[in-house]
C-alpha positions as CSV (number, residue, x, y, z in Angstrom):
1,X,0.0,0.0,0.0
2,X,2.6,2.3,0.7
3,X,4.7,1.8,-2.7
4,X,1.3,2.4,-4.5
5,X,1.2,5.6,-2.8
6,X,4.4,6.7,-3.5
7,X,4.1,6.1,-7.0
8,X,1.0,8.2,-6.9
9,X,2.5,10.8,-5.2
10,X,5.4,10.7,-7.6
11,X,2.9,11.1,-11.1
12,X,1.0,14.1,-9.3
13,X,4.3,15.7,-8.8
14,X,5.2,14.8,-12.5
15,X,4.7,18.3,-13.8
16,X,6.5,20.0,-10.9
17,X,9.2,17.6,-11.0
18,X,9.6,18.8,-14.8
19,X,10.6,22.0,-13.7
20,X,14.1,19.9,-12.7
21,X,15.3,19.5,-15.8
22,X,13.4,16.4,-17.0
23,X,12.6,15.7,-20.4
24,X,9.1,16.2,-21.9
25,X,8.1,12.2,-22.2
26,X,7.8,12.7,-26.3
27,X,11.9,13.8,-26.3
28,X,12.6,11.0,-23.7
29,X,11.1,8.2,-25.2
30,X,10.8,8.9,-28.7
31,X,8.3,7.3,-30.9
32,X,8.3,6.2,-34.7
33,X,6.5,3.3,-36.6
34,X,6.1,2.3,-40.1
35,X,5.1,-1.1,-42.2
36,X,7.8,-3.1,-42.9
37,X,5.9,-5.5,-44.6
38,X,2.7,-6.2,-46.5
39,X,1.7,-7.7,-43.0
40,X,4.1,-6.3,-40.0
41,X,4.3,-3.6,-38.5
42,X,7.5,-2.2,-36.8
43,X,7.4,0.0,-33.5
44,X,10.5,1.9,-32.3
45,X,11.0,4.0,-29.4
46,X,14.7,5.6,-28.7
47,X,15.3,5.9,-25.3
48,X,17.1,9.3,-23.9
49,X,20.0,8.4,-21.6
50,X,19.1,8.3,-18.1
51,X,15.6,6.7,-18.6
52,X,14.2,3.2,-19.5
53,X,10.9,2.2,-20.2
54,X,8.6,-0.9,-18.7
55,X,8.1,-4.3,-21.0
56,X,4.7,-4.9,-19.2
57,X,3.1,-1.1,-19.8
58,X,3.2,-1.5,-23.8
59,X,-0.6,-1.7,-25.2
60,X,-1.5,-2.0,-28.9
61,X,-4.8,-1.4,-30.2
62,X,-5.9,-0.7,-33.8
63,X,-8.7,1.2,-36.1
64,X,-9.4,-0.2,-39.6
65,X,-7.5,-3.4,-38.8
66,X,-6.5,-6.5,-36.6
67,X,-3.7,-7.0,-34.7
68,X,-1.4,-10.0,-33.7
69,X,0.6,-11.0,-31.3
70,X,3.5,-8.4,-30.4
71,X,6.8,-9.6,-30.6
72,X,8.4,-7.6,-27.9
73,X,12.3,-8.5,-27.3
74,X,13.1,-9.4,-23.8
75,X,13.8,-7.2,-21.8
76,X,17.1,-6.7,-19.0
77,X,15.0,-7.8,-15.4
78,X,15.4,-5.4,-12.8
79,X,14.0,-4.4,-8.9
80,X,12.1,-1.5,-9.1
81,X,12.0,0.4,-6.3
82,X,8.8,2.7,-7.4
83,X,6.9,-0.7,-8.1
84,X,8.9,-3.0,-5.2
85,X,8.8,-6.1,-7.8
86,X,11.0,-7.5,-10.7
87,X,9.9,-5.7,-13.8
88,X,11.9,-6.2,-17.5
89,X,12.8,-2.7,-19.1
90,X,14.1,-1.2,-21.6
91,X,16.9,1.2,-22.3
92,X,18.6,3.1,-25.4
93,X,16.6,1.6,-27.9
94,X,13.3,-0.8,-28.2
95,X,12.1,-2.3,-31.4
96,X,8.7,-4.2,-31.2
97,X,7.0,-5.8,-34.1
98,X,3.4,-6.0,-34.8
99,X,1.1,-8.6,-37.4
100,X,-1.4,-6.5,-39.1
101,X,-4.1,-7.5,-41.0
102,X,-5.4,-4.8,-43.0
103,X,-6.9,-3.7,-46.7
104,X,-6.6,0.0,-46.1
105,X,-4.5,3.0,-44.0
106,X,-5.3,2.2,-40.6
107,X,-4.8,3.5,-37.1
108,X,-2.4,2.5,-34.5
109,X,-2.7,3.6,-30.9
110,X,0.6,2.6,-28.6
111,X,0.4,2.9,-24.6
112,X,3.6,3.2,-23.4
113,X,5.5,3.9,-20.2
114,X,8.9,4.7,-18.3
115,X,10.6,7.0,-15.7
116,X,13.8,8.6,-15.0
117,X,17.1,7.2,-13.1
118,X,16.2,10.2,-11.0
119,X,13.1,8.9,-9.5
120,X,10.5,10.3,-11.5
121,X,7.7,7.9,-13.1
122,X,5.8,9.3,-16.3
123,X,2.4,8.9,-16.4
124,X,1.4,6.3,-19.3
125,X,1.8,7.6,-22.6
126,X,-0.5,7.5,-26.2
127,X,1.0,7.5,-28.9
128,X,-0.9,7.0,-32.8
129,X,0.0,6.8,-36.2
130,X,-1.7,6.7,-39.1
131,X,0.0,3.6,-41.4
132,X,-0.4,2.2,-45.0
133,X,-0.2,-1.4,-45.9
134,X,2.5,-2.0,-48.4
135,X,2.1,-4.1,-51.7
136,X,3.1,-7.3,-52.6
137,X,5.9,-6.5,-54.7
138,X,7.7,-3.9,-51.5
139,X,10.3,-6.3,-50.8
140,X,11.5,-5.1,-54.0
141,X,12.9,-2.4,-53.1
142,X,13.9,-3.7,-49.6
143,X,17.8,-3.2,-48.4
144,X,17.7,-5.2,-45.5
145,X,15.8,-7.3,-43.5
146,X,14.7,-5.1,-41.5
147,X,12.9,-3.3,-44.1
148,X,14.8,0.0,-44.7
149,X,13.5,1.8,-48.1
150,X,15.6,2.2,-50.7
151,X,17.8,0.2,-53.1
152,X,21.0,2.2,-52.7
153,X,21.7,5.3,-55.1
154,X,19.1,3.8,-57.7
155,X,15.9,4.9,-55.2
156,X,15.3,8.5,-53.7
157,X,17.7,7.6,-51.1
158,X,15.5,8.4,-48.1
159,X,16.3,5.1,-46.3
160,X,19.7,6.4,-45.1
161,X,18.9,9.7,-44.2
162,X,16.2,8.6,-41.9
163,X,17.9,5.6,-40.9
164,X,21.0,8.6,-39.6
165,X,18.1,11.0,-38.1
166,X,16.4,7.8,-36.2
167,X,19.6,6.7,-34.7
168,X,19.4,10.7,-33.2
169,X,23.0,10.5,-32.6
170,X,24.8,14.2,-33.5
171,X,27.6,12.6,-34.3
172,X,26.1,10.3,-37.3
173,X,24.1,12.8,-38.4
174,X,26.6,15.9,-38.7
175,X,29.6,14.4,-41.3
176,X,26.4,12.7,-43.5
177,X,24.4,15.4,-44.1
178,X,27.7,17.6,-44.5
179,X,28.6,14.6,-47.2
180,X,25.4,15.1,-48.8
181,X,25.6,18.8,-48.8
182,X,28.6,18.9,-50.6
183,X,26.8,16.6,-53.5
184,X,24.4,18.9,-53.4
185,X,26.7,22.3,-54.0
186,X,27.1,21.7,-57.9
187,X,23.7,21.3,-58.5
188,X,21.8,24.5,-60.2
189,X,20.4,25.3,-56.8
190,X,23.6,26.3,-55.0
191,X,25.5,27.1,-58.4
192,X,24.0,30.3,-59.0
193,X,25.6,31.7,-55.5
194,X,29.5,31.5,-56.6
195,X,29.5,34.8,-59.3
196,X,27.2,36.5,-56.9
197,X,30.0,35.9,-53.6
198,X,32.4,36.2,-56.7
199,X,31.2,39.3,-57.5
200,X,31.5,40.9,-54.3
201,X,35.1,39.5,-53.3
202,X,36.3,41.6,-56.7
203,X,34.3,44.5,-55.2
204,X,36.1,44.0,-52.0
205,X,38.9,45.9,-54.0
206,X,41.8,45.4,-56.2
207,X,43.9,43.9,-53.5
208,X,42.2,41.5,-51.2
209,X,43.8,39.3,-49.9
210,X,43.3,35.1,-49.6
211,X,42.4,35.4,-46.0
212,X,39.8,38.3,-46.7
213,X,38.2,36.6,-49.0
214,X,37.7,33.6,-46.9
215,X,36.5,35.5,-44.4
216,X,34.0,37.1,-46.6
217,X,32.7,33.9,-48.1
218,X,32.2,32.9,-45.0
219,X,30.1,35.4,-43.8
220,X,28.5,35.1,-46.8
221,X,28.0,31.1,-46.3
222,X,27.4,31.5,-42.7
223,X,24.0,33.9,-43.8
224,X,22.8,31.7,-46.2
225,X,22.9,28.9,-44.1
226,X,21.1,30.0,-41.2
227,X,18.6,31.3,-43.4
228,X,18.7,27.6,-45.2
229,X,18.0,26.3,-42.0
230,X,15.6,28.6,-40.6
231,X,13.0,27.5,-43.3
232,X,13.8,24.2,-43.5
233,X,12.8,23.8,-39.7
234,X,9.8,26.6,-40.2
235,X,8.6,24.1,-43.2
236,X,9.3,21.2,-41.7
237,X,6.8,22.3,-38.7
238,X,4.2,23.8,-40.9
239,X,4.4,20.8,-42.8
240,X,3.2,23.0,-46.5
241,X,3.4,25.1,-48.7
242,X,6.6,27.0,-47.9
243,X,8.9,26.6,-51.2
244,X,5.5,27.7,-53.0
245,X,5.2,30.8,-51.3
246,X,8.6,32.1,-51.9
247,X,7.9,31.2,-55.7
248,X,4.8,33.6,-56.2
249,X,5.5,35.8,-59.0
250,X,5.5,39.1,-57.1
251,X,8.3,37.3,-54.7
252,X,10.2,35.6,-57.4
253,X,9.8,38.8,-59.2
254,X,11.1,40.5,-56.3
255,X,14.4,38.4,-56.4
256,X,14.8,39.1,-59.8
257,X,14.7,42.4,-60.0
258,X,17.3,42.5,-56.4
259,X,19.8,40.6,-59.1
260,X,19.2,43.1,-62.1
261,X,20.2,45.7,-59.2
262,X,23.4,43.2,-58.1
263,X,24.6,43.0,-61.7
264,X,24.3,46.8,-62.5
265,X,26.9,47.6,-59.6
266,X,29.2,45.4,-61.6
267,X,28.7,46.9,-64.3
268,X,30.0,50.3,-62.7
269,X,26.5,52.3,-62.6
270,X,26.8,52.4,-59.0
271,X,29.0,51.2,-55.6
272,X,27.5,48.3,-53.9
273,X,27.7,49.5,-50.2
274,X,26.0,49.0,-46.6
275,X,24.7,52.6,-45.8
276,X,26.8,54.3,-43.7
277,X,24.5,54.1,-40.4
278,X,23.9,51.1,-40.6
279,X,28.0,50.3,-40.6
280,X,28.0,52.6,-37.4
281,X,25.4,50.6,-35.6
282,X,27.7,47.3,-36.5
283,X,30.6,48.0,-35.7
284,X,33.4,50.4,-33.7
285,X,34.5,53.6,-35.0
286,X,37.9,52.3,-35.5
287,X,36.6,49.5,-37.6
288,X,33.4,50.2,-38.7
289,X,34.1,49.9,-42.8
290,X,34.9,46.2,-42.3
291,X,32.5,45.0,-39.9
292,X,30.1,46.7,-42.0
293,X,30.7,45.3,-44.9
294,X,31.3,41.5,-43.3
295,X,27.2,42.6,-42.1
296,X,26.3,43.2,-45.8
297,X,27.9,40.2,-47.1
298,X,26.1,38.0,-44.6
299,X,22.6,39.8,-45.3
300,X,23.8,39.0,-48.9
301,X,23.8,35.8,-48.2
302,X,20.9,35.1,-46.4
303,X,19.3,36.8,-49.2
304,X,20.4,34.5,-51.8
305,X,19.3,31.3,-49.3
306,X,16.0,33.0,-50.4
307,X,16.4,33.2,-53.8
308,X,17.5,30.0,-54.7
309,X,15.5,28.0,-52.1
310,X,15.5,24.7,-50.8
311,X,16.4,22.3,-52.8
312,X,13.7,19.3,-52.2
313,X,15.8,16.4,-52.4
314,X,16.0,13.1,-50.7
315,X,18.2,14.7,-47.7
316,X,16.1,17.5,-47.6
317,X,12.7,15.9,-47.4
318,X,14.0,13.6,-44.7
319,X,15.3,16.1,-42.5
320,X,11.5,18.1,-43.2
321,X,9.6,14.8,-42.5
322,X,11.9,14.0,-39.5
323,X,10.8,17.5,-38.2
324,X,7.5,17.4,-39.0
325,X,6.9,13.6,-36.9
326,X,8.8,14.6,-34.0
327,X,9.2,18.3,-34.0
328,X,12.7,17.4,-33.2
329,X,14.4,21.0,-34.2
330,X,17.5,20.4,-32.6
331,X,18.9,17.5,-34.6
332,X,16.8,18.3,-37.6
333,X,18.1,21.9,-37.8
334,X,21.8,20.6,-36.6
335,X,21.0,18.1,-39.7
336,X,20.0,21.0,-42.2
337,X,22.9,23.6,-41.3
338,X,25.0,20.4,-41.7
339,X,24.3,20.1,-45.4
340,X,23.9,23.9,-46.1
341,X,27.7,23.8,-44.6
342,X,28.3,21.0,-47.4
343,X,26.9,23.3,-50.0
344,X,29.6,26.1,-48.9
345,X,32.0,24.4,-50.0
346,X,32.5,25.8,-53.4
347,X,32.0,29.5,-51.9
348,X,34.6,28.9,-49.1
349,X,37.2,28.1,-52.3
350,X,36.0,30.8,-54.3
351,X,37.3,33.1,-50.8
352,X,40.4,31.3,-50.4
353,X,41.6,31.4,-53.8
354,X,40.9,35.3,-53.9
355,X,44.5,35.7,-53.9
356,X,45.9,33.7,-56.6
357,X,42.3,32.9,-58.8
358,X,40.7,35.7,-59.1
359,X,42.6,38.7,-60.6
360,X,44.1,42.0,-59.9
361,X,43.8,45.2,-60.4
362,X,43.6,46.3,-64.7
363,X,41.5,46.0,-67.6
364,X,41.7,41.8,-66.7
365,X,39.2,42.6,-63.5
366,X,37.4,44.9,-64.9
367,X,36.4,42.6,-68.0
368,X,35.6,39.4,-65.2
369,X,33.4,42.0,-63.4
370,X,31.1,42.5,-66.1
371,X,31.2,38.8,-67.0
372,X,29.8,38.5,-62.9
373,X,27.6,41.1,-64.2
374,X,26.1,39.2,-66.9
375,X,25.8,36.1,-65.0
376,X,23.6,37.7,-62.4
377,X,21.0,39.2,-65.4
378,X,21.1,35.6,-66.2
379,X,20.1,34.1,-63.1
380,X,17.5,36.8,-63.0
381,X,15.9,35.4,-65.9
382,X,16.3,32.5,-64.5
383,X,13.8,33.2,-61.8
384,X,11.4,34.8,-63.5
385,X,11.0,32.9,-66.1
386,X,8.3,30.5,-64.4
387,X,6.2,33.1,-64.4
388,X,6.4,35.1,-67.7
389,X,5.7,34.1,-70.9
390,X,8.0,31.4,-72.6
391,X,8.9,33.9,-75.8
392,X,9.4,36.5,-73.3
393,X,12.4,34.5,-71.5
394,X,13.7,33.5,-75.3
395,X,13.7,37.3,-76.0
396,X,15.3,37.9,-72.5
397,X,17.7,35.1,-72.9
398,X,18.5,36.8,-76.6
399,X,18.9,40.0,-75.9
400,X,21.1,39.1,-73.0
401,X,23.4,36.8,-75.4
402,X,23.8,39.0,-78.5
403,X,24.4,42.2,-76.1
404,X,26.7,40.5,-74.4
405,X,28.1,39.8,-77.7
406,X,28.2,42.6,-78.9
407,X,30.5,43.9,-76.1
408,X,33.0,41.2,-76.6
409,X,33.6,41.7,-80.3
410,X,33.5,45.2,-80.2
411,X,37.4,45.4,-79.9
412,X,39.2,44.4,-83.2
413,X,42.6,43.9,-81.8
414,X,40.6,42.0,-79.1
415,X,42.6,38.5,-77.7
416,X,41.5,35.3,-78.8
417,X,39.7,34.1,-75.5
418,X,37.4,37.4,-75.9
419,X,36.6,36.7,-79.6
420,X,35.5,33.1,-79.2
421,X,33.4,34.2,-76.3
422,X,32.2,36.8,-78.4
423,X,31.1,34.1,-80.8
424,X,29.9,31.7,-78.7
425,X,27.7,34.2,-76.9
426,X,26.5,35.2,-80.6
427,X,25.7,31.8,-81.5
428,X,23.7,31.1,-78.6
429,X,21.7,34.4,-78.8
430,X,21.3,33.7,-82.3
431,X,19.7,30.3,-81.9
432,X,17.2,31.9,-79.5
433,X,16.0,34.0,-81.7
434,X,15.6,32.0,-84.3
435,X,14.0,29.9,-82.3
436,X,11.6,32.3,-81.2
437,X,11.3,33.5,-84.8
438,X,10.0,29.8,-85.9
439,X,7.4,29.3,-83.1
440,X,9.9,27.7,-80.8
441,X,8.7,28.3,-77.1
442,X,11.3,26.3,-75.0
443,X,14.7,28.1,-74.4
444,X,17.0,25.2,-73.4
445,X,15.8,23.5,-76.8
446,X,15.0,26.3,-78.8
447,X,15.2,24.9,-82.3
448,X,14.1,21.3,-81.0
449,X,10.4,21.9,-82.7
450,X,12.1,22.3,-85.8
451,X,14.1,18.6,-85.8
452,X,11.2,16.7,-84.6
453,X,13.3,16.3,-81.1
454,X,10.6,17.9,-78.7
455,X,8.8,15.0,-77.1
456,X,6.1,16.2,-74.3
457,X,5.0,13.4,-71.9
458,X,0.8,12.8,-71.7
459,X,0.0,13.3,-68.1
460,X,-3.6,13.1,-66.9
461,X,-4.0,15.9,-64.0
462,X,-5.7,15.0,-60.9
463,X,-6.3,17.8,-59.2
464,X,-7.4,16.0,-55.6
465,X,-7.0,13.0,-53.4
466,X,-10.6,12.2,-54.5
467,X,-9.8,12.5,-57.6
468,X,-6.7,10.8,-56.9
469,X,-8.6,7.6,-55.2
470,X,-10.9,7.5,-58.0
471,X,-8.5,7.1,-60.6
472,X,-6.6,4.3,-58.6
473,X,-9.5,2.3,-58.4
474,X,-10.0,2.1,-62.1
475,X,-6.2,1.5,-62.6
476,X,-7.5,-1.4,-64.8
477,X,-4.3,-3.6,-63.5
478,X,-2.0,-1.1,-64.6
479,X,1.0,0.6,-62.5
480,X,0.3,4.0,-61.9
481,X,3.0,7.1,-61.9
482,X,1.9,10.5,-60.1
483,X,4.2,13.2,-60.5
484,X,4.2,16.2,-58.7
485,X,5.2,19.4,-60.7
486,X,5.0,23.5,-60.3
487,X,5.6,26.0,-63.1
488,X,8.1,27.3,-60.3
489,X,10.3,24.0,-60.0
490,X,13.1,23.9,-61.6
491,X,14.1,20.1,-61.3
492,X,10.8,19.6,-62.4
493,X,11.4,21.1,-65.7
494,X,15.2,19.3,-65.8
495,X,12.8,15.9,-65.6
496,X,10.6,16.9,-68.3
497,X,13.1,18.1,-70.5
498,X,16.0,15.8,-69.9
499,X,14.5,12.6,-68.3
500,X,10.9,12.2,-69.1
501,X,12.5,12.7,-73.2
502,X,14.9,9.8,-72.9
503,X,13.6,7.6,-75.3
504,X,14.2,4.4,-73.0
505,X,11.8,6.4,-70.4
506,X,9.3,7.1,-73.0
507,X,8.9,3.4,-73.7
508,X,8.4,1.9,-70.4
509,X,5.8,4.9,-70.2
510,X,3.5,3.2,-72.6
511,X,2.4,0.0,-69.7
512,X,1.6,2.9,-67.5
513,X,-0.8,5.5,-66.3
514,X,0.8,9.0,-65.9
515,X,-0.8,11.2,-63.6
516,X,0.4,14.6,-62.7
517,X,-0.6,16.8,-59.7
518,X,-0.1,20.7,-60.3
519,X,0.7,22.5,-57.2
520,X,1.7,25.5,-58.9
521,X,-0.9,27.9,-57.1
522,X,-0.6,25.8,-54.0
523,X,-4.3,25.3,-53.5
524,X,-6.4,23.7,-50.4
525,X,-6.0,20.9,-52.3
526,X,-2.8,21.1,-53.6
527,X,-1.7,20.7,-50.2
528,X,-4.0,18.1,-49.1
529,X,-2.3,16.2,-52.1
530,X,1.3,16.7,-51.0
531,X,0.2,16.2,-47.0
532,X,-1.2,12.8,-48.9
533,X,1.9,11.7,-49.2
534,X,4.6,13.7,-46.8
535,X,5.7,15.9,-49.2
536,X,6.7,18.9,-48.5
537,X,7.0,20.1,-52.5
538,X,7.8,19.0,-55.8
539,X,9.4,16.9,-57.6
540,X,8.4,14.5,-55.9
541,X,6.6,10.7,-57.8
542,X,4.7,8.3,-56.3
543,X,4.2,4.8,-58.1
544,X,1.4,2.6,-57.5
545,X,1.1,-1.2,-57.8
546,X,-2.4,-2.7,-59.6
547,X,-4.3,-2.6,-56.7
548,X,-3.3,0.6,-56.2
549,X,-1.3,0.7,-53.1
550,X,2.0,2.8,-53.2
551,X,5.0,0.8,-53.9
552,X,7.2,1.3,-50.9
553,X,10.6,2.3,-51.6
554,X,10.1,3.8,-55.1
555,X,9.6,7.0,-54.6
556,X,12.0,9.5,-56.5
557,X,12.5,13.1,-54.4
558,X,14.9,15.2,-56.3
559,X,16.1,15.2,-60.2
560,X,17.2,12.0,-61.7
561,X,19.1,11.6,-64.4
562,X,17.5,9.3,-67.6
563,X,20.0,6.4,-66.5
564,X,18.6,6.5,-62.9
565,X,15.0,6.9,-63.7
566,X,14.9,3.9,-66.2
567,X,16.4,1.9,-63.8
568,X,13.8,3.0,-61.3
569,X,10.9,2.4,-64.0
570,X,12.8,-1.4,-64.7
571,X,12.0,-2.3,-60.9
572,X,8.5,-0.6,-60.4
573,X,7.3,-2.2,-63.7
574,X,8.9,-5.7,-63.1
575,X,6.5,-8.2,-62.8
């Protein structure tokens, strides 16, 4: 009677006891579970040092299916003192499997308890989760036994990312997503930021030196990554809709017209400077020039996170879908700033080879300036052109090639590296407007209309999960491919262009459906159709076995190349 009091007396005093520094009982016994099989169900809790959890207190119950036996590992026996009796418990880590029988997404409610080395028992806790049977042919795309998804480099290579952010160990987490990050830096989401820091290390003046322009670059780095992870961990917690509103036309239009600004300083019109006050309120009067302009270079950066935005790829979405489950902002941010450190990379060597790379003071600079220059009117056309007219990016993209032109072959006695740029920057502004001239409307393959080359895929659109369901159901035995696209996604284009046109792709396209959700204006249920499936933007495809039930494991996050998509297409469609 008197150890049943105490333990009562210790769960009324849990939420004082909190106060001492205890963990919130979601961070110290943290929850996950997923199917791991078209009939099992896997339930994980990690288990914060310093607590352990009882064998005896788990409870399963289900809605929209039956349950079987659970196979719960033993456990290490122990006296508990709260309890006075031998209980089994748990510590670190507990992995519990489930049978399910069930023809639908079903419910599962876990009741779970444990307490702290320090004496303090948590009251029983629910847990639920809302899981999807998995099709026949999941084991497919299996690595392991144990069920983690993904096939290695040929998948969307989610498995690993989540397997590193389950483990929650700092130390796991860091050097991958700092390894992924650096994949990441020479794709055309990170790429556009080198002239830009460029461009501003050459208007650091004629003689900066190698450890001024690290210093700068990282300043610049260091703003774009906290911005990077700023919205990865405010997306990640609203769960929608972020990416698409930064690419509304009056933002991306916004960001254009902050580069057409960038590139004019280059180009001599003006002095790109933090305003004099503001360099006061930074910094001492002895140093305030510097410090100031270290302040713009980071505010420089953190613009250009903006502008480019988050890439979704694989390590991306899993780092916004670990966030989202378990609100986890510590190691999810600490897992974004690690990859947004990756991505610095090539800006950390564009500072340090300031000194030796990057030239002096003479015509030489001046000449690279305006080549920064044109760069940046390129990437502003770049961003708007999702939301403009397709001839008016060709005429944009023209006029920006013969001008630049122009400049280059203006000089007769000109050297030979300024007159085949000359040319080449001809050529190309040529070809768009002849392009445009013919009816052409697509500026990386302007003259492809004219060849027979431009191949557009046949998408049905579905337009809601209704819609969605409906069209599943009369799948007529067919494998079904959704694929999630916005006007604004840039890697959605590179698939349509580059991948979907592979004529390899094309023919395995012919045994399927192709379904294509628009989330371009990022409607109600635009975002019902992404929460569908734990996206947090596109690209993003889903495929669909003949009964239609999501093929586990084959989902492709990010841009793949042809290769890498028909190999994905090979295993969904294999029989």
């Amino acid at each position: 009677m008197l150890a049943r009091s105490a333990a009562l007396l210790l769960l009324l005093l849990a939420p004082h006891l909190h106060a001492q520094n205890f963990l919130e009982p979601e961070q110290a016994f943290r929850f996950s579970a997923r199917m791991v099989g078209q009939d099992t169900a896997e339930v994980r809790f990690r288990i914060a040092d310093g607590y352990y959890m009882y064998r005896e207190r788990f409870d399963f119950k289900a809605e929209g299916a039956r349950l079987g036996q659970a196979s719960i590992p033993p456990g290490t026996v122990r006296f508990d003192q709260t309890f006075q009796k031998d209980v089994e418990t748990y510590r670190d880590e507990v992995v519990i499997r489930l049978p399910v029988a069930a023809n639908s997404d079903f419910s599962l409610h876990v009741t779970s308890q444990g307490c702290s080395d320090q004496g303090l028992c948590y009251v029983p806790m629910n847990s639920t989760v809302r899981l999807q049977p998995l099709a026949a042919k999941t084991s497919a795309f299996m690595d392991s036994p144990q069920g983690d998804a993904g096939t290695g480099p040929e998948m969307d290579g989610l498995g690993s990312v989540e397997a590193s952010l389950a483990s929650g160990r700092l130390a796991i987490v860091i050097p991958l997503f700092m390894l992924l990050g650096l994949g990441l830096s020479l794709t055309p989401c990170v790429l556009p930021m080198v002239p830009i820091l460029s461009s501003i290390i050459l208007g650091d003046g004629a003689h900066v030196s190698r450890m001024r322009g690290f210093v700068l670059s990282a300043a610049y780095s260091l703003g774009m990554a906290l911005v990077y992870t700023g919205m990865g961990i405010a997306a990640g917690l609203a769960g929608e809709g972020l990416a698409a509103s930064l690419q509304t036309p009056w933002a991306l239009t916004l960001f254009a017209t902050l580069m057409v600004a960038l590139s004019l300083s280059m180009f001599g019109l003006y002095q790109l400077q933090v305003p004099a006050a503001l360099q006061t309120r930074l910094s001492q009067a002895s140093d305030r020039q510097r410090a100031g302009k270290l302040a713009g270079v980071f505010a420089m950066g953190a613009i250009s996170a903006l502008i480019v935005g988050p890439c979704v790829a694989a390590p991306l979405a899993g780092a916004l879908m670990y966030i989202s489950q378990t609100r986890d902002v510590v190691l999810g941010g600490a897992a974004l700033f690690s990859m947004a450190l990756g991505m610095s990379v090539p800006l950390l060597l564009v500072g340090l080879s300031a000194g030796t790379l990057l030239p002096r003071a003479g015509a030489w600079m001046e000449a690279v300036k305006k080549f920064f220059g044109v760069l940046m009117l390129a990437l502003a056309a770049w961003i708007i052109a999702p939301v403009v007219p397709r001839w008016a990016a060709m005429a944009a993209w023209s006029v920006l090639g013969l001008g630049y032109a122009l400049y280059l072959l203006r000089r007769r006695n000109g050297s030979a590296l300024r007159l085949a740029a000359g040319l080449l920057f001809l050529v190309l502004g040529g070809l768009q407007i002849l392009g445009l001239a013919t009816g052409g409307r697509d500026a990386l393959a302007p003259l492809a209309h004219l060849s027979g080359e431009a191949h557009s895929t046949k998408f049905r659109r579905v337009h809601s999960v209704a819609e969605l369901d409906a069209v599943l159901a009369a799948s007529g035995g067919r494998t079904v491919m959704l694929d999630f696209y916005a006007d604004w996604c840039v890697s959605c284009i590179e698939m349509e262009k580059f991948t979907f046109s592979d004529s390899r792709v094309r023919r395995q396209f012919d045994d399927m459906i192709l379904l294509q959700a628009d989330v371009t204006a990022n409607s109600e249920d635009d975002k019902a159709l992404l929460r569908r499936f734990r996206l947090f933007g596109p690209p993003g495809i889903i495929f669909f076995d003949i009964q239609g039930r999501e093929i586990a494991g084959a989902r492709v996050i990010g841009f793949q190349n042809a290769d890498r998509f028909n190999a994905t297409l090979t295993r969904v469609n294999a029989p």
